[in-house]
N, CA, C and O atoms as a Tinker XYZ file with bonds, in Angstrom:
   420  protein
     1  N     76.106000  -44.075000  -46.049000    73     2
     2  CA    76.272000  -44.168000  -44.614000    64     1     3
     3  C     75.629000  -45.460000  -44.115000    63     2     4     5
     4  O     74.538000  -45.719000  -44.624000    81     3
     5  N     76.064000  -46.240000  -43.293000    73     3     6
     6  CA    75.367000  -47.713000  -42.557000    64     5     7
     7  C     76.392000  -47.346000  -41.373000    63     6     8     9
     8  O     77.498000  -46.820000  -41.247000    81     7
     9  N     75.406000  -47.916000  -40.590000    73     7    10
    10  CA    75.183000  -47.875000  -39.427000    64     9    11
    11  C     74.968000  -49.407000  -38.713000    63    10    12    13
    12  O     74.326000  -50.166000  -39.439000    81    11
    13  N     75.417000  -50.012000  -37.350000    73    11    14
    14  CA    75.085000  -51.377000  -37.043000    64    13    15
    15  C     73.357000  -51.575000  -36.824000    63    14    16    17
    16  O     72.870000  -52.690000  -37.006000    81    15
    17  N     72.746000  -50.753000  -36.542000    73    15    18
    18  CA    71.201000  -50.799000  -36.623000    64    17    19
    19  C     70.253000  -49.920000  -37.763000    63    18    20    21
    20  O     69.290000  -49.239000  -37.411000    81    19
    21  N     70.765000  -50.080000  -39.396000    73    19    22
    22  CA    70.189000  -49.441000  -40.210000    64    21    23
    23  C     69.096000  -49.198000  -40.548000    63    22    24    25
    24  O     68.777000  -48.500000  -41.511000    81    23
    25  N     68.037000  -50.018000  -39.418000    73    23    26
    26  CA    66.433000  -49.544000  -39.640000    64    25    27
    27  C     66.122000  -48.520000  -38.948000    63    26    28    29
    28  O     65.347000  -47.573000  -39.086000    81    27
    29  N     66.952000  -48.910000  -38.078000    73    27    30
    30  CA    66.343000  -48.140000  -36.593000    64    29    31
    31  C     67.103000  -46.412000  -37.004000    63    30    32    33
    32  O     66.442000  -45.410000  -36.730000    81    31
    33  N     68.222000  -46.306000  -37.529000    73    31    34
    34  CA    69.013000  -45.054000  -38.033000    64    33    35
    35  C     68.139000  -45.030000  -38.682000    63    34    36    37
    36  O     67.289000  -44.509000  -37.960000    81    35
    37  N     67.585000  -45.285000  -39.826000    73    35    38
    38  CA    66.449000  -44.863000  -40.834000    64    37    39
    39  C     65.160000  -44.154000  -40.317000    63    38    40    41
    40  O     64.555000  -43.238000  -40.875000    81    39
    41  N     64.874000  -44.744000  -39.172000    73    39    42
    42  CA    63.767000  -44.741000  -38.181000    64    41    43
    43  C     63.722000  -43.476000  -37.836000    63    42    44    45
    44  O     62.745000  -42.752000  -38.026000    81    43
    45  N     64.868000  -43.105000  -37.263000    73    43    46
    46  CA    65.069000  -41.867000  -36.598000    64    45    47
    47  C     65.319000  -40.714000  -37.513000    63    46    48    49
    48  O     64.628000  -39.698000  -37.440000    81    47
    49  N     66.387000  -40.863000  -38.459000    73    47    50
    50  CA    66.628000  -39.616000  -39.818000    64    49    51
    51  C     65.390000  -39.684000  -40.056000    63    50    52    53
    52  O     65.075000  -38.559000  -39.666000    81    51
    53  N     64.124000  -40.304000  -40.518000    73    51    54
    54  CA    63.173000  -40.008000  -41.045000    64    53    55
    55  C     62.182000  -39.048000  -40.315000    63    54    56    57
    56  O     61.491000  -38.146000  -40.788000    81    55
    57  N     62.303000  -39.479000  -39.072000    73    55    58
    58  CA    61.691000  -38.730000  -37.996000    64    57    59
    59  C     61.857000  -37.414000  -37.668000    63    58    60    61
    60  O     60.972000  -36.577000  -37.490000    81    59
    61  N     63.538000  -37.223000  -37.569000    73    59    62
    62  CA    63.944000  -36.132000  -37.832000    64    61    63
    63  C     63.609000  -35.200000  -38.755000    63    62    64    65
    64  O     62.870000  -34.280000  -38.406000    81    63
    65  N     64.129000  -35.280000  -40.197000    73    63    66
    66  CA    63.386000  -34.841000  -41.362000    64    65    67
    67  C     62.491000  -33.625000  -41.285000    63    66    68    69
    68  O     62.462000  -32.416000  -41.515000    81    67
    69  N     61.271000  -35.363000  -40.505000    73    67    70
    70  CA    59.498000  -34.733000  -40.590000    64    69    71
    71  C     59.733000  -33.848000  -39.068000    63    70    72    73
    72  O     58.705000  -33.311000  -38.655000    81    71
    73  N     60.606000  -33.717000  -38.477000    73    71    74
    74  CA    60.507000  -32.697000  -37.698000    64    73    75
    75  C     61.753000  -32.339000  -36.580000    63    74    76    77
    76  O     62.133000  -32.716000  -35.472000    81    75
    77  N     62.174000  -31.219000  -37.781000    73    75    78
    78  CA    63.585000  -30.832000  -37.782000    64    77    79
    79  C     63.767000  -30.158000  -36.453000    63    78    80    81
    80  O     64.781000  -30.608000  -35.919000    81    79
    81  N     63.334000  -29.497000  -35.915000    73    79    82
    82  CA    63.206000  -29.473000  -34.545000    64    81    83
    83  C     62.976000  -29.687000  -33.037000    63    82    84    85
    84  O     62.850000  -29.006000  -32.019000    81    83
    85  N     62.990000  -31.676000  -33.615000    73    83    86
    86  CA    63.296000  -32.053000  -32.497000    64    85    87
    87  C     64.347000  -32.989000  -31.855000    63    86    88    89
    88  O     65.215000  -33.725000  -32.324000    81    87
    89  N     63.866000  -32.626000  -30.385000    73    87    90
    90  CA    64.944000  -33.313000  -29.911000    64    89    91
    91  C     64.478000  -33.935000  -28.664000    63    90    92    93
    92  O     63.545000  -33.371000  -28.094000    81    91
    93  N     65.050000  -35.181000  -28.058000    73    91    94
    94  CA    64.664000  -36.111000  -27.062000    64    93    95
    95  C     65.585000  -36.601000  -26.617000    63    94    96    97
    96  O     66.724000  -36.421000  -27.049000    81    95
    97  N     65.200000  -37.528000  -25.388000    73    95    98
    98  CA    66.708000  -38.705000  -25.001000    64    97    99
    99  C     66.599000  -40.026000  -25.323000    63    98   100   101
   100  O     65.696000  -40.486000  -26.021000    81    99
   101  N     67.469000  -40.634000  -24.849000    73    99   102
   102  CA    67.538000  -41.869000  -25.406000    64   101   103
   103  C     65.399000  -42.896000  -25.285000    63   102   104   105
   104  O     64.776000  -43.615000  -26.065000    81   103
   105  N     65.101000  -42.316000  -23.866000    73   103   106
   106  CA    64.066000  -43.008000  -23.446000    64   105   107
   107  C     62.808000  -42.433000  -24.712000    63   106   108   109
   108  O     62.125000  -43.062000  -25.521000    81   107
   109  N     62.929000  -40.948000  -24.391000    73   107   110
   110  CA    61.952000  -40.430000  -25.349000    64   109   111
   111  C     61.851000  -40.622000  -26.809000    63   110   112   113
   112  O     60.813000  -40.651000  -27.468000    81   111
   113  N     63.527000  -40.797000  -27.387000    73   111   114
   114  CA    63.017000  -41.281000  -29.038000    64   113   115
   115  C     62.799000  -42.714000  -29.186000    63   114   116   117
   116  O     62.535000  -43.281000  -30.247000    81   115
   117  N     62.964000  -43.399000  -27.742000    73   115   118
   118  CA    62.502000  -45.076000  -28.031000    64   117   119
   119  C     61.110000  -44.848000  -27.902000    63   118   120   121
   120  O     60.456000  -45.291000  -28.846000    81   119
   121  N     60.559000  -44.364000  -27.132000    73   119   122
   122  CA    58.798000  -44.345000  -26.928000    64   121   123
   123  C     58.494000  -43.629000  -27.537000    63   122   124   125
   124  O     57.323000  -43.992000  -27.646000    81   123
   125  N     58.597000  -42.413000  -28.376000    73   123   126
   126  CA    57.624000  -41.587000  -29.011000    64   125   127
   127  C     58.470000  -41.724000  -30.298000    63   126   128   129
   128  O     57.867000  -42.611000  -30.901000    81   127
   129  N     59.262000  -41.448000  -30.876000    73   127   130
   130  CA    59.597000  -41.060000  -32.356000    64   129   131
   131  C     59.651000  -42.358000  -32.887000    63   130   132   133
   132  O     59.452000  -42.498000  -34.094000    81   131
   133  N     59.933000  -43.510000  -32.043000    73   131   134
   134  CA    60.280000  -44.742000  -33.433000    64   133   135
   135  C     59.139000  -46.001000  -33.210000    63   134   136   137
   136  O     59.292000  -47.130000  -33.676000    81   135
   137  N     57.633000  -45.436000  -32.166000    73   135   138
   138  CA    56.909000  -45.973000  -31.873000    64   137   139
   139  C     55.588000  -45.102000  -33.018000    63   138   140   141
   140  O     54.613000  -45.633000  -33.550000    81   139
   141  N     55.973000  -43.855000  -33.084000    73   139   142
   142  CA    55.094000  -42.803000  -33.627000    64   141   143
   143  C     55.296000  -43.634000  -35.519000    63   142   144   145
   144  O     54.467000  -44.211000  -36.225000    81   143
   145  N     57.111000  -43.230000  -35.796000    73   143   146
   146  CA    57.436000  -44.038000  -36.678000    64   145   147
   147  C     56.655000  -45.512000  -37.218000    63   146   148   149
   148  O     56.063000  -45.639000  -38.290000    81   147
   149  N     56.787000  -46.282000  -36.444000    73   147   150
   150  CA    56.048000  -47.662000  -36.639000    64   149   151
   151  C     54.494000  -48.152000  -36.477000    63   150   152   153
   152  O     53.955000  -49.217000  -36.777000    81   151
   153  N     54.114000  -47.254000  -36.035000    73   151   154
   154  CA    52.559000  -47.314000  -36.059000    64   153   155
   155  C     52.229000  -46.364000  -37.233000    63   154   156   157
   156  O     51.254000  -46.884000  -37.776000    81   155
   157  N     52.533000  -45.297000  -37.860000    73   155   158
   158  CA    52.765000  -44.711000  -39.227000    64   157   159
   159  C     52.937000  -45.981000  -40.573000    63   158   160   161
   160  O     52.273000  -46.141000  -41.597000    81   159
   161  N     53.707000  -46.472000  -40.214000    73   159   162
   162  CA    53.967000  -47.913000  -41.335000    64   161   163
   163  C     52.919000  -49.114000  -40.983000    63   162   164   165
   164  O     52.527000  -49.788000  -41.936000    81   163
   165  N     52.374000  -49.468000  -39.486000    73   163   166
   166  CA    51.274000  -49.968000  -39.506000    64   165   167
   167  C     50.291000  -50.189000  -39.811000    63   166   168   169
   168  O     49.632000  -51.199000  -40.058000    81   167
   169  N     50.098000  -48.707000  -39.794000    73   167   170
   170  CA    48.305000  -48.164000  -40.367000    64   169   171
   171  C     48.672000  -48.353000  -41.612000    63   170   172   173
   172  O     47.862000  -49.094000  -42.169000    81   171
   173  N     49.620000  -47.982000  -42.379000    73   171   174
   174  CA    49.860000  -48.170000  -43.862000    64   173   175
   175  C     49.476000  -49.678000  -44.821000    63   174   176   177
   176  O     49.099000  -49.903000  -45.971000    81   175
   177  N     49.820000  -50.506000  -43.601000    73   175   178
   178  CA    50.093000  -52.263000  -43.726000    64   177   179
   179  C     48.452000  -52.551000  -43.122000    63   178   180   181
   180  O     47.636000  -53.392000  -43.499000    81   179
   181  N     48.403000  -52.099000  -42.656000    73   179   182
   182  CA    46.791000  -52.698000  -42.280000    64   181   183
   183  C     45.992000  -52.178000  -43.028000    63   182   184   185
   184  O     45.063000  -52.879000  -43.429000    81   183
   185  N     46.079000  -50.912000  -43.424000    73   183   186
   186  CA    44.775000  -50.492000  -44.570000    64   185   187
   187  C     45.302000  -51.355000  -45.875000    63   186   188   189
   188  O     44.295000  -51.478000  -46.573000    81   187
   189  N     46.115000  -51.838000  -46.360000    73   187   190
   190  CA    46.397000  -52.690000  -47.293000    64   189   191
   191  C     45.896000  -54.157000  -47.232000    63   190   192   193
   192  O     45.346000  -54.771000  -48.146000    81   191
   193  N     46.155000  -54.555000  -46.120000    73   191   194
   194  CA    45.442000  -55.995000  -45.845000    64   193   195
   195  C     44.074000  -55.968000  -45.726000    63   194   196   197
   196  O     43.339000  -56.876000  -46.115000    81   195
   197  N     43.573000  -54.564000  -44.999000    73   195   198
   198  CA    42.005000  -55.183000  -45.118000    64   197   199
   199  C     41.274000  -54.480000  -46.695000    63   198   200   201
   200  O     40.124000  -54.688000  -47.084000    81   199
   201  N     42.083000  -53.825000  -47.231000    73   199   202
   202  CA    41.878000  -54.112000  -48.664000    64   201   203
   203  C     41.470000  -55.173000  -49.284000    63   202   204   205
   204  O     40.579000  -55.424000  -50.096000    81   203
   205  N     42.183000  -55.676000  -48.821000    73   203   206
   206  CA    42.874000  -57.315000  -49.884000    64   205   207
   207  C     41.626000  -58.018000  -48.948000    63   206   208   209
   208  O     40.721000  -58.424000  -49.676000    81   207
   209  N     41.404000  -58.229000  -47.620000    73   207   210
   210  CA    40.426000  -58.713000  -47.183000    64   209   211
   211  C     39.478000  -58.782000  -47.545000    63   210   212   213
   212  O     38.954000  -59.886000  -47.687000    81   211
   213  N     38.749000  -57.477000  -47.897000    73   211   214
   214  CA    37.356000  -57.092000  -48.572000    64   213   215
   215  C     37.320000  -57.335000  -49.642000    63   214   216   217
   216  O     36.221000  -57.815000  -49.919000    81   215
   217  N     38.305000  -57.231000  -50.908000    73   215   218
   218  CA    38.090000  -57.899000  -52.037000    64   217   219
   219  C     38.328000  -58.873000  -52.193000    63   218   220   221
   220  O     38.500000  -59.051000  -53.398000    81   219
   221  N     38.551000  -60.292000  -51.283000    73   219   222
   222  CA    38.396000  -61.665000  -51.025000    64   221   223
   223  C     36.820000  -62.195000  -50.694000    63   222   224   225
   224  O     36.325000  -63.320000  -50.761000    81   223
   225  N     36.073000  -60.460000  -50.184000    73   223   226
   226  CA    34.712000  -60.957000  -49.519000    64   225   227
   227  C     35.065000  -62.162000  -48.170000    63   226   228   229
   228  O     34.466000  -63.230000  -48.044000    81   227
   229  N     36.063000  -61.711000  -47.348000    73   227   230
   230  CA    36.624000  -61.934000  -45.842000    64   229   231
   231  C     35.955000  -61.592000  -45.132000    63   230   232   233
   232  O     35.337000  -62.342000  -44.376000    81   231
   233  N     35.827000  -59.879000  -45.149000    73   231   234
   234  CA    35.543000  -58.871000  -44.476000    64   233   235
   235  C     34.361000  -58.211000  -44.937000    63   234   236   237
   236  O     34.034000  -58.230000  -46.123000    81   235
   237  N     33.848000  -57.752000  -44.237000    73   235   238
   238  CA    32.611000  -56.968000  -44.840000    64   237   239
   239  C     32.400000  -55.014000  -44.276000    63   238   240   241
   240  O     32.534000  -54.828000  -43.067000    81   239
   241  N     32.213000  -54.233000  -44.823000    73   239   242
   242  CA    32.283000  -53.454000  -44.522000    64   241   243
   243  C     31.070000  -52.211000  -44.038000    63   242   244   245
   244  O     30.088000  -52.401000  -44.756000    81   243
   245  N     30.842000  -51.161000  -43.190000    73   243   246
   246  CA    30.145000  -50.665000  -42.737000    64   245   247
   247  C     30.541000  -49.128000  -42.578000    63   246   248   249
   248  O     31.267000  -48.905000  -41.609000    81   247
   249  N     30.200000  -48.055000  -43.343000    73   247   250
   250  CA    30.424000  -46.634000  -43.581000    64   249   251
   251  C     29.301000  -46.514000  -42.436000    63   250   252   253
   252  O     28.295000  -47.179000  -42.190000    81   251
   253  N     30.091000  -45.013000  -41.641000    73   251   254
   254  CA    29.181000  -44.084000  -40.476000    64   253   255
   255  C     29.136000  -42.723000  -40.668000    63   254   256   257
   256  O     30.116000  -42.014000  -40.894000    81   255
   257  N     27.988000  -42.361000  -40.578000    73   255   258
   258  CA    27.642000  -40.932000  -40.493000    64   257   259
   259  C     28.795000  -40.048000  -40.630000    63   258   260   261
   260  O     29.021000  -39.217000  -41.510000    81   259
   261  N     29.753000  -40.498000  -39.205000    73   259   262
   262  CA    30.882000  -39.988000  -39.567000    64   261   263
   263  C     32.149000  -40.029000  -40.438000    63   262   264   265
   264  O     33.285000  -39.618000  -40.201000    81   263
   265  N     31.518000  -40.771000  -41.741000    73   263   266
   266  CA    32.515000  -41.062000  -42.827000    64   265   267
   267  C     33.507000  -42.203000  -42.572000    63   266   268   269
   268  O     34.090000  -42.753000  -43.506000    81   267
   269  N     33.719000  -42.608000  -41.061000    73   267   270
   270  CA    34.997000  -43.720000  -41.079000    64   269   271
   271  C     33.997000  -44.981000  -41.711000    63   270   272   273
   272  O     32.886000  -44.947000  -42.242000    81   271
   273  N     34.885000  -46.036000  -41.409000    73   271   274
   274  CA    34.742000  -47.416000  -42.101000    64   273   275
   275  C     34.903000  -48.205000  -40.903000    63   274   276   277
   276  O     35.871000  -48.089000  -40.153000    81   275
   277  N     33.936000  -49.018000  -40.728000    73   275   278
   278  CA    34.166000  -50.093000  -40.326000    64   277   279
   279  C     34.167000  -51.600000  -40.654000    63   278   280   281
   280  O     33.354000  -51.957000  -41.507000    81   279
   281  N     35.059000  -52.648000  -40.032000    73   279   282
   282  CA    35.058000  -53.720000  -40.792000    64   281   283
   283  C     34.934000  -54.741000  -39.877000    63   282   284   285
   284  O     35.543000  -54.795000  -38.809000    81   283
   285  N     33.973000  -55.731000  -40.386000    73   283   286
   286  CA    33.883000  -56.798000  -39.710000    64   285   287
   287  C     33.614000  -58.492000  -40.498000    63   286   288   289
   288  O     33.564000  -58.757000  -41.699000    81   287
   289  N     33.484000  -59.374000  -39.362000    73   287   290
   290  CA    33.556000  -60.671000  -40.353000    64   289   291
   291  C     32.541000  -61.090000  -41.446000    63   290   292   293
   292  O     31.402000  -60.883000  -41.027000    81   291
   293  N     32.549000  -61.568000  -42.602000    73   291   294
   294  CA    31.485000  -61.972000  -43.360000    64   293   295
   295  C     31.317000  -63.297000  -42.966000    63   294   296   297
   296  O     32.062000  -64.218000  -43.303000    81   295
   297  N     29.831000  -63.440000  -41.886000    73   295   298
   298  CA    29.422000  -64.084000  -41.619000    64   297   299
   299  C     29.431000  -65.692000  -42.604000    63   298   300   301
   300  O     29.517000  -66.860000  -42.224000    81   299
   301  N     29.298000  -65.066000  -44.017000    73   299   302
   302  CA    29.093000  -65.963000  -45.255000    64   301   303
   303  C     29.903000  -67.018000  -45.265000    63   302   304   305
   304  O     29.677000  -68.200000  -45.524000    81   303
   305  N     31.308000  -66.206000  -44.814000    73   303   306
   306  CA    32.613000  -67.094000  -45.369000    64   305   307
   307  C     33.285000  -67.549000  -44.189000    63   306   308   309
   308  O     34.478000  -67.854000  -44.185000    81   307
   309  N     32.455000  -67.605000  -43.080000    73   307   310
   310  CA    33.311000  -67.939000  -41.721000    64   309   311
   311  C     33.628000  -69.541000  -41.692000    63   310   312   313
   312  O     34.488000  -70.012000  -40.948000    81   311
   313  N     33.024000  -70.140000  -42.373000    73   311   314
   314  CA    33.531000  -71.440000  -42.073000    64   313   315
   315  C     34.870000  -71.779000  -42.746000    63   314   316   317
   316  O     35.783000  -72.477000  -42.305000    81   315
   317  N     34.727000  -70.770000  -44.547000    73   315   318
   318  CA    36.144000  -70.499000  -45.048000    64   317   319
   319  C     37.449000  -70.174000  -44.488000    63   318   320   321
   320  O     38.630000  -70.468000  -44.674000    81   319
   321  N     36.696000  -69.399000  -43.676000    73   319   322
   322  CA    37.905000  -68.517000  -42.914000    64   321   323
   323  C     38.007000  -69.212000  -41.731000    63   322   324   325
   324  O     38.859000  -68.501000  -41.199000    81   323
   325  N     37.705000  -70.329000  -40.680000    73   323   326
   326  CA    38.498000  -71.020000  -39.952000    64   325   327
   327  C     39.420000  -71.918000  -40.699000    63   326   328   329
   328  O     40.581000  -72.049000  -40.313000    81   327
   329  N     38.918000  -72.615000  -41.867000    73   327   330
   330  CA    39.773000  -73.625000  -42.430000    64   329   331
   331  C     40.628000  -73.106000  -42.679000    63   330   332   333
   332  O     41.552000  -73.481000  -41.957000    81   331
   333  N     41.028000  -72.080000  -43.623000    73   331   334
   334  CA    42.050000  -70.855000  -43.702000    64   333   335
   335  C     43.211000  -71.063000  -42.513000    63   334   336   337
   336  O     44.345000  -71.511000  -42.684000    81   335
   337  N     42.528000  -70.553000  -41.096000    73   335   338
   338  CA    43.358000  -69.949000  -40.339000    64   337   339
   339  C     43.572000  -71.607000  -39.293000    63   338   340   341
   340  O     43.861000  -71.499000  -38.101000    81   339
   341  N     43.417000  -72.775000  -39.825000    73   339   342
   342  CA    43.794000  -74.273000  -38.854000    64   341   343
   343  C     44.694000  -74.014000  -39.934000    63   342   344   345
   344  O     45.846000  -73.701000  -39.631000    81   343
   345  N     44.312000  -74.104000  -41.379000    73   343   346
   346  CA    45.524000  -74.732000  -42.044000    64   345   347
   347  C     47.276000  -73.234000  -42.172000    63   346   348   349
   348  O     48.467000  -73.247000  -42.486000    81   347
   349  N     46.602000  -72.600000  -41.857000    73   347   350
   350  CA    47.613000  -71.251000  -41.724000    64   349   351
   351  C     48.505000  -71.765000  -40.834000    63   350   352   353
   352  O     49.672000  -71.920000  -41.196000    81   351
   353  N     47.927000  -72.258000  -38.983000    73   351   354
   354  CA    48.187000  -72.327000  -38.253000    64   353   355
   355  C     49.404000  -73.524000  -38.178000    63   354   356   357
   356  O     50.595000  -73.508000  -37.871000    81   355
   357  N     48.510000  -74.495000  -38.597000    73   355   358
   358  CA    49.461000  -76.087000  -38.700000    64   357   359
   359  C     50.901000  -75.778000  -40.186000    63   358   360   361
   360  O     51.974000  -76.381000  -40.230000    81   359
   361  N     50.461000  -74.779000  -41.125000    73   359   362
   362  CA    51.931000  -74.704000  -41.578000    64   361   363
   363  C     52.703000  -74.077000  -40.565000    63   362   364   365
   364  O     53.664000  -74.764000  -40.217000    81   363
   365  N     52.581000  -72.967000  -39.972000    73   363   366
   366  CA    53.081000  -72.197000  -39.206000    64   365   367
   367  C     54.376000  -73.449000  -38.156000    63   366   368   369
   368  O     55.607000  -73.465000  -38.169000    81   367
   369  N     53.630000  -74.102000  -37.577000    73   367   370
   370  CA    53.689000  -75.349000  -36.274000    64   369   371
   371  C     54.685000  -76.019000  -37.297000    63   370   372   373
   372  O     55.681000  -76.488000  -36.747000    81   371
   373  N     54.640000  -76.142000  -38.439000    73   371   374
   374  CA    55.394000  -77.139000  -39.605000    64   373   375
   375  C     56.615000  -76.955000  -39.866000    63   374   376   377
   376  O     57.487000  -77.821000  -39.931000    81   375
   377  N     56.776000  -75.254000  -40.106000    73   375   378
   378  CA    57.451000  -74.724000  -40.483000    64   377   379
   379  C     58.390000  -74.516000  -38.927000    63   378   380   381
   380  O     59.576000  -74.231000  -39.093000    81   379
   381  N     58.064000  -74.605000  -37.959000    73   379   382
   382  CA    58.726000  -74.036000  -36.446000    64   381   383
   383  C     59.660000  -75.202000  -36.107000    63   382   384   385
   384  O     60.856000  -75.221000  -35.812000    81   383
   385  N     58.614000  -76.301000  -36.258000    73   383   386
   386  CA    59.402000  -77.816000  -35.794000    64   385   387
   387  C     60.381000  -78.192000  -36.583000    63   386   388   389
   388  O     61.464000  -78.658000  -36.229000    81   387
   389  N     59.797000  -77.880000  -38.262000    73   387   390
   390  CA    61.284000  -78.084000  -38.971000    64   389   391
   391  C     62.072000  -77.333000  -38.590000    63   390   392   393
   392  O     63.069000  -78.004000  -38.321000    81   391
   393  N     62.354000  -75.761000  -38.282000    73   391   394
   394  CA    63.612000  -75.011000  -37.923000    64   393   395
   395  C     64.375000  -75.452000  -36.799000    63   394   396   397
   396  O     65.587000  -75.319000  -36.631000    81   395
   397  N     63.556000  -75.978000  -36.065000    73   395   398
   398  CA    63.861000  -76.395000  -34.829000    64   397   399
   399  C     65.025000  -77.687000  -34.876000    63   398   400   401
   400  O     66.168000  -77.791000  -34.432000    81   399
   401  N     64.230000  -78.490000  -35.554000    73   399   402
   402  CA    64.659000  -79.629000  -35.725000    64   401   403
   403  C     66.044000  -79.332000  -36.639000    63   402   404   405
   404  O     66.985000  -79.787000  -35.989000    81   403
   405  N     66.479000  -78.801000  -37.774000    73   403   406
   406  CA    67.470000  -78.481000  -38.057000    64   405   407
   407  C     68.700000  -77.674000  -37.195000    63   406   408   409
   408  O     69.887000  -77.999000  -37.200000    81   407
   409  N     68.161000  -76.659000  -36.535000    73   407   410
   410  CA    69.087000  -76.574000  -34.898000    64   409   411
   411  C     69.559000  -77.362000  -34.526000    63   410   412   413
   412  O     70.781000  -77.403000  -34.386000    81   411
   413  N     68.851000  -78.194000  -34.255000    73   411   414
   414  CA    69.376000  -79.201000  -33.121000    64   413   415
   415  C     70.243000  -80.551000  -34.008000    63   414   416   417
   416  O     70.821000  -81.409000  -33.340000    81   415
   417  N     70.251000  -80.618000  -35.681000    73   415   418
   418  CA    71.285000  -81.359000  -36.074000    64   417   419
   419  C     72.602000  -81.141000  -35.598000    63   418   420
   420  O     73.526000  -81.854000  -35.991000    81   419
């Protein structure tokens, strides 16, 4: 089956699925089921990156009483981590002007 918006159909069958009994309108499965949906795959993508953060020694981490985690900058590597994020930035700017610039051939 395809569909002209096959994420967003994915989005929703999946939703469905996990909860076969519901139902909404057009407004309600844009704000709750495929927002509920995508912040579900968020949290997924962000606990992965600050994975990868902390075992770079990026991030540094802080356990609470109440068992969560918190994460914050390693002071250590902050000067690492601006150079990082100018030179992130200026490919970014590199990469925009070239697309750009090929447009407009």
């Amino acid at each position: 089956m395809e569909t002209s918006g096959q994420p967003v159909a994915n989005e929703i069958l999946a939703y469905l699925v996990n909860h076969p009994e519901a139902q909404d309108t057009l407004e309600g499965i844009t704000e709750w089921w495929l927002l509920e949906q995508r912040i579900r795959h968020a949290v997924a993508e962000v606990d992965k990156v600050l994975q990868d953060l902390v075992a770079h020694d990026l991030l540094v981490t802080r356990q609470c009483a109440d068992g969560r985690i918190y994460y914050g900058l390693n002071r250590v590597k902050e000067r690492e981590i601006r150079r990082h994020l100018r030179e992130a930035h200026s490919r970014l700017r590199t990469a925009t002007d070239t697309g750009s610039n090929e447009r407009q051939s």
